[in-house]
C-alpha positions, 0 to 999 in steps of 0.5 A: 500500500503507497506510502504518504509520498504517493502525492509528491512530485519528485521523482526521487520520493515516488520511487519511495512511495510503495516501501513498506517504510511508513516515509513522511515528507518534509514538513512540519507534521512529521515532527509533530508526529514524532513529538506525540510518539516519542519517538526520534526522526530518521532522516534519509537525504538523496536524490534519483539519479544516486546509485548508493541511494537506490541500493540501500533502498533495494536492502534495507527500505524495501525490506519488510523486517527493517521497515517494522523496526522503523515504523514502529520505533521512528518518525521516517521522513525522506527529503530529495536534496534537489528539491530542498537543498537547504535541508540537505546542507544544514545536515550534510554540514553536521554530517562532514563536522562528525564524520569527516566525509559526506555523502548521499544517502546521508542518514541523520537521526534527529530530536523532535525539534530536528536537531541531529545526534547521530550521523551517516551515509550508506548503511549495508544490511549486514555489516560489512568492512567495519560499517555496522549493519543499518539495523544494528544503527537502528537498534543502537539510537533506539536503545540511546533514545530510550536509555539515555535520553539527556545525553542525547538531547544534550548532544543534540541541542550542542550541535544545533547550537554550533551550528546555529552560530557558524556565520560566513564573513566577507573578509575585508568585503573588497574583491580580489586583486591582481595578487590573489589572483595570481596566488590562486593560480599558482594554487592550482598549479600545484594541485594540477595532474601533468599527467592526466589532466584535471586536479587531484585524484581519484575520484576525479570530478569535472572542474569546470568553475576552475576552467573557466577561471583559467580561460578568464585568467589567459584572456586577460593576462596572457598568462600560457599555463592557465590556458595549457591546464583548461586545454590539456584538462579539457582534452583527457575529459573529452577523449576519456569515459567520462564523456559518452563517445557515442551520444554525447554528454558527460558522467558525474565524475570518474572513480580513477584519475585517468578518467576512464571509468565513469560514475555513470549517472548524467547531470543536467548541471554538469552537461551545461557548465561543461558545454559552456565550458567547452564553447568557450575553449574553442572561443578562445583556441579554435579547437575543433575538438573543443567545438565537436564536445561542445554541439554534442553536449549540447544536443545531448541536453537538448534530445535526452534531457528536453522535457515536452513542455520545453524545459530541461529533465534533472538527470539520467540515472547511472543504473539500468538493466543488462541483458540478464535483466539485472539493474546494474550500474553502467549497463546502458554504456559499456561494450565487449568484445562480442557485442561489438561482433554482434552488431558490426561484424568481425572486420569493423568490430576489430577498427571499433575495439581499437578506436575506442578501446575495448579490450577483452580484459575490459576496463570496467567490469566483468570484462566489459569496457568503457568507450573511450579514445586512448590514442592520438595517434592512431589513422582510421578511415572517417567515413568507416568510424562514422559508420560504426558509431552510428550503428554502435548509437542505433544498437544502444538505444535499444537497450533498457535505457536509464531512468530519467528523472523528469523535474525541472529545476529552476538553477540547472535550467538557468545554466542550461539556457546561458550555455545553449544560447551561446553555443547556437550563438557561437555555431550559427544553431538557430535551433539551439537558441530557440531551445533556450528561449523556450526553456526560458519562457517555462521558467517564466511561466511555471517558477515565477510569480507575479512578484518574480519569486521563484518556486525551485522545481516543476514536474509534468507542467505542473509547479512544485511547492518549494521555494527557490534559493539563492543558486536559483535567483542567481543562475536563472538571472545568468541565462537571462542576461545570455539570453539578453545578449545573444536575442537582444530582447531586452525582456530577459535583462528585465526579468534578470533586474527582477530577480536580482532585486530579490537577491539585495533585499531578501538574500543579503544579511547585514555588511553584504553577505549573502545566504542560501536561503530568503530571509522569509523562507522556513527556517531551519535549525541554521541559515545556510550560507556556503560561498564554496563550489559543489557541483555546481557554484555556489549560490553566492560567487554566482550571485555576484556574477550575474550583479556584476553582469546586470551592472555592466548591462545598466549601470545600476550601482546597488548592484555593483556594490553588492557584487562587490562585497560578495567578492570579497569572500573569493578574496580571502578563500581563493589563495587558499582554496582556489579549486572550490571559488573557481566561479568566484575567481571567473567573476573577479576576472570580469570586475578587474577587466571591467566587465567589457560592455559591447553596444552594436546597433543597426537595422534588424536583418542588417548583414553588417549588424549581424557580423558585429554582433557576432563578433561581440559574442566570441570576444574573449574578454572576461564577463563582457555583456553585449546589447544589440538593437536598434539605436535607442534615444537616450532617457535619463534615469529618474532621481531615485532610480537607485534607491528603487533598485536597492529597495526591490523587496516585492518585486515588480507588480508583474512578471508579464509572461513572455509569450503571453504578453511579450513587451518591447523593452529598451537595453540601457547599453544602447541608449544614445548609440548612433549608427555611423555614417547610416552604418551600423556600429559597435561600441566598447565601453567600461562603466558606461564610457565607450571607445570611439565607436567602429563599423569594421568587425576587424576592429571590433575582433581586434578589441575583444580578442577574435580573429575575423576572415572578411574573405567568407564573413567566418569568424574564429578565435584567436 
């Protein structure tokens, strides 16, 4: 009989709702619950595409014995972390201060009053390598609960108490300098892999933060070791397991250094920072490697990760069936020998076996290899290649494929629109603009409210019921001001000043630092507040990178203070710690070169407007922002224009759905750009004071870093 998550919307808890584990949701009933009985709260935090997840669910949740022990001794609530990420870090927090490491699941174990006193990840069903089964936990803090009840609370009430009084500074609240820059670089320099590529060991994650700061840092200093650590990193990704060589797109992270044996789940986060990533290599490079990575990430998202209502899927799990129909990790991907026989004959399978190095021993298990690309060197007919990885393709996609988990979440949506509509800029892909206009247009319609709050997920059309963080305003703000750049509507530059005005006036405490949370949402046992990189960056270095952009897109000075403030944290933590403020050391980059603001008018449909404008996008300079349009007559802002902007607690009066109701709105950039000579032209300015203003996209290439062949109108980087 289903459970009470039967009526929720997350993926994640649906495959929960049939346990015979009595799970509550999140909310304030269960505690209340839990007082009544007195009972202690268990705690399970994970999400659906975790294969340690689905594996203690298949041992201990869907089993009947261990499900009597919880229900009759516990208050058993499941939280999926993409939903409520700010459950997940105040426990995870506690968990890492206890146990030294985290992970998924976490499994904490609470008071009534959500306090927690005991800690864990994965528990096994029988004990195993020095881990204590999860029934002899479940047996140890009933015994506790029951048997020692002041020491427990006491501990319990001691570690909310810590945790409560932990608050993040902003260090001196100036951003970074010229040296702690360099000192960050040098930092990476020292924990970089000469070998392999990448930063540490094993188990590898894709460092795209850090590669961006390092494409930034080259841009602007010209500096080759930054520029050689982003390509040879980016090359050992591209060429190794982690990235899917037949469909596209990248794993979470690699087990080993060499990065050839993936953790096989798919990220929607991961395959926009990485396509990002990528088309900016090529921006900066020309590498036709960066550029093939970057259009099949890109088209990855868009065939595996669409959603039908326009928006993007979370993710793909790791785990599917296998020929004998086991669920197993990794089965949807990996080849033998005979399989590859099997679909292509003997002579191909011998080119397909040593192009993508599959082995008879195998590089993954039960010998069952990886695809990979081990060799540069070797010379194979490109038609023949070709041909056996579409047929290889076609053969996969008859296999069981993985589960898709089907929300949308509003922060990945915002770095999958930034990252496609820069691609299909970059790549004339129409298609792929279009593709992040019409996910743009879902958060609009369905995570936004009339105040331009934001709900954090959807499924199926249909808006969920929590309240979007601070990674939410501030990604969903980024890919609306790409979007404002690259389509010239400024519509998406004013949804972008909405959301950042919430940013200032229920995000930001005192003296400028900012929290994961809004100062109205529900509190938790501790405001979380993390300016360090996960998978993805942080709520607060992203924050400051789209303040720093809508500055340089208006001119708007709240905004650029506060960005500046919040880079003040980047200041302090970036020689210390670069490999986890890469995105803040990315922002620092574009405050130190201004950020670069590019205005380039013309007549719609003008072919020369068209070459500035592109011209203008594949500038290398950090941050630059890029308005194009028709010449816009200069307004002056009214006299209390910043305190509005300081002040915009609601919100505006409405949100005007985009596709509803599409108004004309002016970009600030182009205000009192003239054409030349009747000509279109582009300006580059800092703060709002231009160059002199030029029609020649030679120029203009010369200015932001590009290389321009007048011969074919093609434009490449330098």
């Amino acid at each position: 009989m289903p459970n009470r998550l039967v009526g929720e919307t997350s993926p994640y808890l649906l495959q929960h709702a049939d346990n015979p584990v009595d799970w509550w949701p999140w909310a304030p009933d269960a505690f209340e619950e839990a007082r009544r009985r007195d009972v202690p709260v268990l705690l399970s935090v994970g999400y659906s595409a975790c294969h340690w997840c689905h594996v203690m669910a298949h041992e201990s949740f869907e089993d009947e014995a261990t499900a009597a022990l919880l229900n009759e001794h516990f208050v058993s609530v499941k939280v999926d972390r993409e939903e409520r990420p700010d459950i997940d870090a105040v426990y995870m927090e506690a968990v890492q201060a206890a146990t030294g490491q985290g992970g998924w699941p976490m499994t904490v174990f609470l008071t009534p009053d959500a306090e927690p006193f005991y800690f864990g990840t994965y528990f096994p069903p029988e004990p195993r390598h020095g881990m204590p089964s999860f029934r002899q936990v479940l047996d140890g803090v009933r015994h506790a609960w029951e048997g020692r009840r002041g020491e427990v609370t006491e501990v319990a009430a001691k570690i909310a108490r810590d945790l409560g009084e932990r608050e993040i500074g902003l260090g001196d609240g100036e951003r970074p300098g010229e040296q702690e820059q360099a000192q960050a670089l040098l930092g990476l320099t020292r924990e970089y892999d000469e070998r392999y590529g990448g930063f540490g060991g094993a188990p590898k994650f894709p460092p795209s933060m850090v590669l961006e700061f390092l494409l930034r840092h080259h841009a602007r200093t010209g500096a080759e070791g930054a520029l050689q650590m982003a390509l040879d990193t980016a090359e050992r990704m591209a060429r190794g397991g982690i990235y899917d060589q037949l469909g596209g797109g990248f794993a979470r992270y690699s087990v080993d250094r060499e990065w050839v044996v993936p953790h096989f789940e798919k990220m929607l986060y991961d395959n926009a920072l990485l396509c990002r990533v990528y088309a900016h290599l090529w921006r900066s490079t020309g590498s036709e490697s960066a550029r093939r990575v970057a259009l099949e990430t890109a088209d990855f998202m868009v065939r595996e990760l669409g959603t039908e209502h326009g928006a993007f899927a979370s993710a793909l799990d790791a785990d599917s069936a296998d020929a004998e129909g086991r669920h197993v990790e990794g089965a949807y991907y990996v080849w033998t020998p005979a399989e590859l026989r099997e679909v292509l004959g003997e002579q191909d399978a011998g080119l397909a076996a040593t192009y993508y190095g599959v082995t008879e021993e195998g590089t993954f298990e039960e010998g069952a290899s990886v695809l990979q690309l081990p060799s540069t060197e070797t010379v194979l007919d490109a038609r023949r290649v070709a041909s056996v990885r579409e047929r290889l393709l076609d053969a996969r996609s008859r296999r069981p494929a993985p589960g898709r988990d089907d929300k949308v979440v509003a922060a990945w949506n915002g770095l999958a629109i930034a990252a496609l509509a820069e691609t299909g800029a970059y790549f004339d892909r129409p298609d792929l603009v279009e593709a992040a206009v019409r996910a743009a247009d879902v958060l609009v319609r369905l995570h936004m409210d009339d105040a331009a709050r934001l709900l954090r997920t959807s499924k199926d059309g249909r808006p969920g019921s929590n309240a979007g963080v601070l990674e939410d305003y501030a990604d969903v703000a980024e890919g609306f001001l790409t979007l404002a750049s690259v389509t010239g509507e400024g519509v998406w530059l004013e949804f972008a000043g909405f959301l950042l005005d919430h940013v200032l006036a229920r995000f930001t405490g005192e003296g400028g630092a900012l929290y994961d949370t809004a100062s109205d949402a529900e509190q938790l046992i501790r405001r979380p507040q993390d300016p360090t990189d996960n998978a993805t960056p942080s709520g607060w270095t992203a924050a400051a990178g789209a303040l720093l952009s809508y500055t340089a897109q208006t001119g708007s000075e709240p905004h650029r203070t506060a960005a500046e403030r919040a880079l003040g944290v980047v200041k302090a933590l970036g020689p210390k710690v670069p490999r986890f403020v890469g995105w803040g050391l990315a922002v620092a980059e574009a405050a130190l070169d201004g950020p670069r603001e590019v205005a380039v008018v013309g007549a719609e449909g003008d072919p020369l407007r068209e070459l500035l404008h592109r011209t203008a996008l594949l500038g290398t300079a950090p941050g630059a922002v890029v308005a194009v349009g028709e010449p816009v007559p200069v307004t002056e802002p009214g006299p209390d224009a910043d305190a509005d902007a300081a002040e915009g607690a609601e919100g505006p009066k409405s949100t005007s759905r985009r596709r509803v109701d599409v108004r004309e709105v002016e970009l600030p950039l182009l205000a009192d750009r003239l054409l030349v000579r009747g000509r279109a032209a582009a300006y580059v300015c800092r703060d709002f004071t231009c160059d002199a203003p030029t029609t020649d996209p030679a120029r203009l290439a010369d200015a932001l870093g590009v290389r321009v062949d007048l011969n074919d109108g093609d434009i490449r980087s330098t």
